[in-house]
C-alpha positions, -999 to 999 in steps of 0.1 A, spaced: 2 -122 168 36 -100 170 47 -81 139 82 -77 141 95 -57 115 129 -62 95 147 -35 79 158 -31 39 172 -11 17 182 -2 -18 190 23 -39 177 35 -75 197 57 -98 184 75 -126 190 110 -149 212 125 -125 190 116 -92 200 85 -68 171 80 -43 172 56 -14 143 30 -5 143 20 28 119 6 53 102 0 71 112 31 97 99 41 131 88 78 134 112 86 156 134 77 122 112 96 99 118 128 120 152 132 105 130 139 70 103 160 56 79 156 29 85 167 -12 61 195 -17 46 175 -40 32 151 -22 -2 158 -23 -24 133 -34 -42 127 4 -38 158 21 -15 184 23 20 173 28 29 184 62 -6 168 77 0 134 53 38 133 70 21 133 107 -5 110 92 25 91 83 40 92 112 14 81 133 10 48 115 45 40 124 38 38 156 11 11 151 27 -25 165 15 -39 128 21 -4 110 48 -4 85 62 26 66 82 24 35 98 53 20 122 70 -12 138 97 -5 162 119 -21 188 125 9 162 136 40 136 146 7 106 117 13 96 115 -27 74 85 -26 59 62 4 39 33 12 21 26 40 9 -5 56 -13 -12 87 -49 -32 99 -81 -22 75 -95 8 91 -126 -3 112 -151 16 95 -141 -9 61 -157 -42 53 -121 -57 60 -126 -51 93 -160 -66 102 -139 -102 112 -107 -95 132 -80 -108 114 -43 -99 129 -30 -113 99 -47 -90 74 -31 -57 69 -37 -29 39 -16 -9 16 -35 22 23 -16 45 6 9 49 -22 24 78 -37 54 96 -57 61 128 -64 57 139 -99 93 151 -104 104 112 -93 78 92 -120 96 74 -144 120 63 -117 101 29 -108 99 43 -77 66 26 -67 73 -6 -76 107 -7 -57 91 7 -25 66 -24 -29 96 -50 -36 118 -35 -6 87 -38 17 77 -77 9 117 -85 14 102 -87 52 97 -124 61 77 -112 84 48 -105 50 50 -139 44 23 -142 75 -2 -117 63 -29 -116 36 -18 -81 23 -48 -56 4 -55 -26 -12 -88 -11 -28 -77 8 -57 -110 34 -72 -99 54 -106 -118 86 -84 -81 89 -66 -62 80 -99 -38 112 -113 -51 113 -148 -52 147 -152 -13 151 -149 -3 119 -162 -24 121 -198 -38 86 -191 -72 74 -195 -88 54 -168 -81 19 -184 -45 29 -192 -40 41 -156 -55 10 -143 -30 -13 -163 0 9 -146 -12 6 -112 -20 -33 -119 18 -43 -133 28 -18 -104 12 -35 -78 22 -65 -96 59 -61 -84 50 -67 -48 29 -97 -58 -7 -80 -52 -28 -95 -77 -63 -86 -87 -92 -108 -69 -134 -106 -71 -154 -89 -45 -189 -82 -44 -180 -49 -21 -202 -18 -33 -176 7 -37 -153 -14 -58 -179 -32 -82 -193 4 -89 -171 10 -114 -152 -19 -138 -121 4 -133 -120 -3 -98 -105 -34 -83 -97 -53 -52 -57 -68 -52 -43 -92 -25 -11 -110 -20 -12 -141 0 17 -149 18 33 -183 16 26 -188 58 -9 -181 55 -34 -206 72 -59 -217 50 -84 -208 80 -73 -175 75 -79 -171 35 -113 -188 45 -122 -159 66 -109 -137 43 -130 -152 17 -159 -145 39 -153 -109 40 -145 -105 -3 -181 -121 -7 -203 -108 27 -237 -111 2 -230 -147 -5 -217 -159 30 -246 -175 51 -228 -155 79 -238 -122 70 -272 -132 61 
């Protein structure tokens, strides 16, 4: 499967601050910025920005970003499950993961994070993948946001909501260890239904004669 990868763009206003969303960029492109300080929800911000970086590189890795002139305030990154993850135990070229999304604390209250997700699926090319992430309320920012773990749930759902990732069942450990937790997928409209089939396999390993 090829993953070519069309570039988008728009820009958000707000308070005084315009920041641009564009993506996704090669790393050779993300050179010309650097990481907001606070950036810090993964790692520190200088290691996540490599991290970053490398995933660019990946044929199927996508990398959307806000930034405030060469100031990355916000990101999203896209790329296969990570072989160690259930997701992976089947193959599938056309099943990638939102593995991380973040925004700086000074930029909240921009949408930021939902127009990073809407600029990313303006890519045809995501109409051909079954698109994931694992969301556990253990990375959540309560702390600094006030929220409770249900209120912060709701916020990431109707976020995640923008870019058409809507919450499925699972019977994966991690995720039904908590009711906070959750699995959310969008399908893309070019999707074979061999492909959700497989996929379906992998959302419900325990019940799958397959894995028995």
């Amino acid at each position: 499967m090829k993953h070519p990868k069309i570039y988008h763009q728009k820009t958000i206003k707000k308070d005084g601050k315009s920041v641009i969303v564009e993506g996704p960029l090669t790393s050779s492109q993300l050179d010309d910025y650097y990481f907001d300080e606070g950036l810090t929800a993964f790692r520190p911000p200088k290691k996540q920005y490599e991290a970053v970086k490398s995933i660019a590189d990946f044929e199927e890795g996508r990398v959307v970003v806000a930034r405030d002139e060469n100031k990355i305030i916000g990101y999203a990154t896209f790329l296969h499950p990570d072989p160690l993850e259930r997701w992976s135990e089947i193959k599938m070229e056309d099943l990638i993961e939102l593995g991380a999304i973040e925004v700086s604390n000074e930029y909240r209250g921009m949408s930021v994070g939902s127009s990073i997700l809407k600029v990313a699926m303006k890519d045809p090319q995501m109409e051909n993948y079954i698109i994931i992430t694992t969301e556990y309320y253990w990375h959540w920012d309560m702390k600094s946001t006030g929220l409770n773990v249900w209120e912060y749930r709701k916020i990431m759902e109707k976020m995640m909501g923008k870019g058409g990732l809507k919450p499925m069942s699972t019977d994966d450990p991690e995720i039904i260890s908590h009711p906070a937790n959750c699995l959310l997928v969008r399908i893309g409209k070019n999707v074979p239904k061999s492909s959700v089939k497989t996929f379906d396999s992998l959302r419900f390993m325990g019940r799958n004669d397959y894995w028995l």
